[in-house]
Every structure is written in structure tokens, then in C-alpha cells.
C-alpha positions in Angstrom: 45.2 47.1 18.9 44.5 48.6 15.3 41.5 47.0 14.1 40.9 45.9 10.6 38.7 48.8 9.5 41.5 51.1 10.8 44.1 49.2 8.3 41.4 49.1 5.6 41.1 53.2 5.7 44.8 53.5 6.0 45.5 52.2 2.9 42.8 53.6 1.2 44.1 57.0 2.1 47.7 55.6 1.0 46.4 54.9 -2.6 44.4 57.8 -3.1 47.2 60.1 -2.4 49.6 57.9 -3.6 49.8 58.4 -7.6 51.5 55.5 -8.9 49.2 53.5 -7.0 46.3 55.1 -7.8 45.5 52.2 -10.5 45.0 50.1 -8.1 42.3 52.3 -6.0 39.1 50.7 -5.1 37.5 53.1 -7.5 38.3 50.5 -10.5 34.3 49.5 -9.5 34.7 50.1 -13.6 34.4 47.4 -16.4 38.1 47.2 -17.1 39.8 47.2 -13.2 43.5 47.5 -13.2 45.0 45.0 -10.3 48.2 45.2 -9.5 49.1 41.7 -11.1 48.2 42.6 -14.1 49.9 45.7 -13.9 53.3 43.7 -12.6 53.1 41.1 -15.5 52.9 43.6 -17.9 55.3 46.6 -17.2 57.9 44.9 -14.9 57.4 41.0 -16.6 56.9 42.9 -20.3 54.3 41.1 -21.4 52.8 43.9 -23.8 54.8 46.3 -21.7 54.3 49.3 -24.3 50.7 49.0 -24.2 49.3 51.7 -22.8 46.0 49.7 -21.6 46.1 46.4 -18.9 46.5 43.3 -21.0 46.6 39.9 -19.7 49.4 38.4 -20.2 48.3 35.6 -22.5 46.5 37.4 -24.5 48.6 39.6 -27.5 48.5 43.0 -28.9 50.2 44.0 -32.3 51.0 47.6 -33.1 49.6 49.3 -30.1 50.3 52.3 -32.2 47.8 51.8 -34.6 44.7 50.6 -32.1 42.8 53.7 -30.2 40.5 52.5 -26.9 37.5 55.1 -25.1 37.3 55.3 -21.7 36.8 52.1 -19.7 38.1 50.0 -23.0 40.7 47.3 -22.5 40.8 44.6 -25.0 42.6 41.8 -24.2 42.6 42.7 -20.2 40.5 38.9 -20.3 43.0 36.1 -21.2 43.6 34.7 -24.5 42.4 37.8 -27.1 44.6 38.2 -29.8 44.3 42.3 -30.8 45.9 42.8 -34.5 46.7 46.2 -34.9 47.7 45.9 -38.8 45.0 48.0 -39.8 43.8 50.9 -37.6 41.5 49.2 -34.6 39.2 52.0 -33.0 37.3 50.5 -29.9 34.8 52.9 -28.5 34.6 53.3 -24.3 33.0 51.1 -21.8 33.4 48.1 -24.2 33.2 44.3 -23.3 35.4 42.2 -24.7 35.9 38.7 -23.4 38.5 35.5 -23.6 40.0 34.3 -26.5 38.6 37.2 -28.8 40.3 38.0 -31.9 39.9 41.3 -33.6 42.0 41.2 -37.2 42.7 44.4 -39.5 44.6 42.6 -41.9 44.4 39.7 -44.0 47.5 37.6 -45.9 46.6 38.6 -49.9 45.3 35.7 -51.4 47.6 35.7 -54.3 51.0 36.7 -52.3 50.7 35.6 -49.0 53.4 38.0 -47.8 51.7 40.3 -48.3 48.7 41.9 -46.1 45.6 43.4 -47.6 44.6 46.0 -44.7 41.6 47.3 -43.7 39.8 49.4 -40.4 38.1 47.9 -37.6 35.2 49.9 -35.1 33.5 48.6 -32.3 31.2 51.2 -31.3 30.2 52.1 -27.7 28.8 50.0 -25.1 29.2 47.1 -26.9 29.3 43.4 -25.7 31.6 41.2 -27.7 31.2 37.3 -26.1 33.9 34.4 -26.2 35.7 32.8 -28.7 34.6 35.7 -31.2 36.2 36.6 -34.1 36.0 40.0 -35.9 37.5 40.4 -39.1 38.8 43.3 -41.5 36.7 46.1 -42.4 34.1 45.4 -39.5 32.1 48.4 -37.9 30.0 47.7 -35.2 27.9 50.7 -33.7 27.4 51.4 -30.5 25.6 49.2 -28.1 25.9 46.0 -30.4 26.1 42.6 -28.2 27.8 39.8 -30.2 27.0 36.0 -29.4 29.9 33.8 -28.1 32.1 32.3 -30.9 30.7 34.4 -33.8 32.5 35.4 -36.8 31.6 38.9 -37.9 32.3 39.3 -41.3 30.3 42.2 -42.1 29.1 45.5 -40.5 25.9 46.2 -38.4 26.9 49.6 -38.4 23.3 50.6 -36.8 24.4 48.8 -33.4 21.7 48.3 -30.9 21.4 44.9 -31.7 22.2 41.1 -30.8 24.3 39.3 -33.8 25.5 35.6 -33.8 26.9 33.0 -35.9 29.1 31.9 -38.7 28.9 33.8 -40.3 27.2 36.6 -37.8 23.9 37.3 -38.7 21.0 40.1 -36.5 19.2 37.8 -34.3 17.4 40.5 -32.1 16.6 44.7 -32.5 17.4 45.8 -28.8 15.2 48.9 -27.8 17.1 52.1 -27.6 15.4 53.7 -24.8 16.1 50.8 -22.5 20.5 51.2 -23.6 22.2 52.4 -20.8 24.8 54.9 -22.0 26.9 55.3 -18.3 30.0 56.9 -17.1 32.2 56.6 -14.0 33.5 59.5 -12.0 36.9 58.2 -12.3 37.8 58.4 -15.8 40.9 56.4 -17.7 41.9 55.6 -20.9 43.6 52.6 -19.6 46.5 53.7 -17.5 46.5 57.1 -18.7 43.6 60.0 -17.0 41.5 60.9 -19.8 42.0 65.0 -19.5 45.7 63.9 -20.5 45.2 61.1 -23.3 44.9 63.6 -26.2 47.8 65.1 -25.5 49.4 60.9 -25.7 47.6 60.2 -28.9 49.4 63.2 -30.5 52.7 62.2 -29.3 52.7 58.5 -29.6 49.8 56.8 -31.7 49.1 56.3 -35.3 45.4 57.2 -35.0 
């Protein structure tokens, strides 16, 4: 009789020689794992099909084109984020981004609603972005900036390596630089695409 174990390293052989199931390897020990559910919702289902990172499928993405992710990097993979891609959105690797986060790069004009006035997000590397956040246009966070659950960042900490909170989000805590972590897995993604081939994606199908 087989025994578990022997099922166990069957299948594991099966995925890693497998390619189109090789999201769903046990290798996603990453920040961002792709499971196969959320895979199925979102390129059979369609919810956010054309994204080319996991999504879950309540949260949104707008303009995928215009929104560039690092390694590791999938906003809106936790439920509820609303990801605004009005404005170019550049989201470093490794970053954490939890439920109902919003990250806007437009605004309605304040004397013509129709129209938008537009303007870049960055959330550097390594950074930590809690619940219920919101980030708004213009924003640059640098790398290894945590931000406090249900913040409104209306203004840059460009310098990163800090905690911010509040309404709006103000520095509440220097973190020490030598004690950051900068890490990397061996598997490398760019969402669902390998990152020795994203470059040659950007170039073909993104604004940024």
C-alpha cells in the first residue's frame, strides 16, 4: 500500500516538473504564495484576469498597465485592497500589503469633478503597509517603511526605515538600519511571471 509520504513526494515531483503548475509548488514559502484558488478565481472566474500578479478576488485593480510590482509584491493578493492604477503605482519587492488597503494615484479635480488630477505613487522595499490604510496621490515611501493600521498617508517619508501612523500619518518611530533585513528567495517571481523573463513583459505590455 502506497503510504502518504510516497503520495506527498509524487506530487511534489509532478509540480516541479510540471510548468503550469509550478505556481503552486511548495516553494511559495514566499510572502505573496500563489494557491491554486486564487489562481482559479482569477484567470478562469476573471476576477482581475489580466493582472499579471494573484489578486483576491474581492479586492480591485485598475489599469494594471500603469502599476509595476518587485519581486515577491502582490497588492491586493489580501482581500478587500482597492489598487488605483490612474497614476503610475511603483511597489518595490517583498512588500506587505494587507486587507482593505487602498493605494490612489488620482484624485477627482476639485473644480471639475470629471476630471482627475494624477499623480505617482512608490512604496519602497520591504515595506509593511497595515489594514484599513490609505495612501494617497503623490506618496513615496522608501524602503523598509512599516505603516500603522488604518493610516492615511498623505505625504512622503521618502527616507523609509521608519514606523508612521495616523490621520493624517505622522513618524512615530526611527527603526535601526542595521537590524532591516533586506532578504531574497531562491525562487524568484514577479507575480506569475519568473523574474529573468519580466523585463522582457514590461516592454511588451506595461505603461511603466
Amino acid at each position: 500500500m502506497t503510504s502518504k509520504n510516497s503520495i506527498k513526494k509524487l506530487i511534489l515531483i509532478t509540480w516541479k516538473n510540471t510548468p503550469f503548475l509550478n505556481y503552486f509548488a511548495p516553494s511559495n514559502n514566499v510572502v505573496t504564495p500563489i494557491t491554486f484558488k486564487v489562481w482559479f478565481l482569477q484567470k478562469i472566474l476573471g476576477f482581475n484576469r489580466k493582472v499579471y500578479w494573484p489578486v483576491h478576488f474581492t479586492s480591485r485593480v485598475g489599469n494594471y498597465k500603469n502599476i509595476l510590482i518587485g519581486k515577491g509584491s502582490a497588492p491586493g493578493l489580501s482581500p478587500g485592497c482597492y489598487i488605483q492604477g490612474i497614476g503610475i503605482v511603483r511597489i518595490g519587492k517583498y512588500v506587505y500589503i494587507a486587507p482593505n488597503v487602498g493605494i490612489i494615484s488620482a484624485n477627482h479635480n476639485l473644480y471639475d469633478t470629471r476630471n482627475h488630477d494624477v499623480e505617482s505613487v512608490e512604496i519602497g522595499d520591504y515595506c509593511w503597509i497595515g489594514m484599513n490604510v490609505v495612501i494617497l496621490p503623490g506618496v513615496k515611501l522608501g524602503p523598509h517603511t512599516v505603516v500603522g493600521a488604518g493610516s492615511v498617508v498623505t505625504k512622503s517619508f521618502e527616507e523609509g526605515y521608519c514606523v508612521i501612523a495616523g490621520n493624517p500619518a505622522r513618524k512615530i518611530k526611527d527603526l535601526e538600519k542595521d537590524k532591516c533585513v533586506d532578504f531574497d528567495y531562491p525562487e524568484e517571481r514577479v507575480g506569475y511571471i519568473r523574474a529573468d523573463r519580466f523585463e522582457k513583459y514590461r516592454r511588451k505590455h506595461l505603461n511603466v
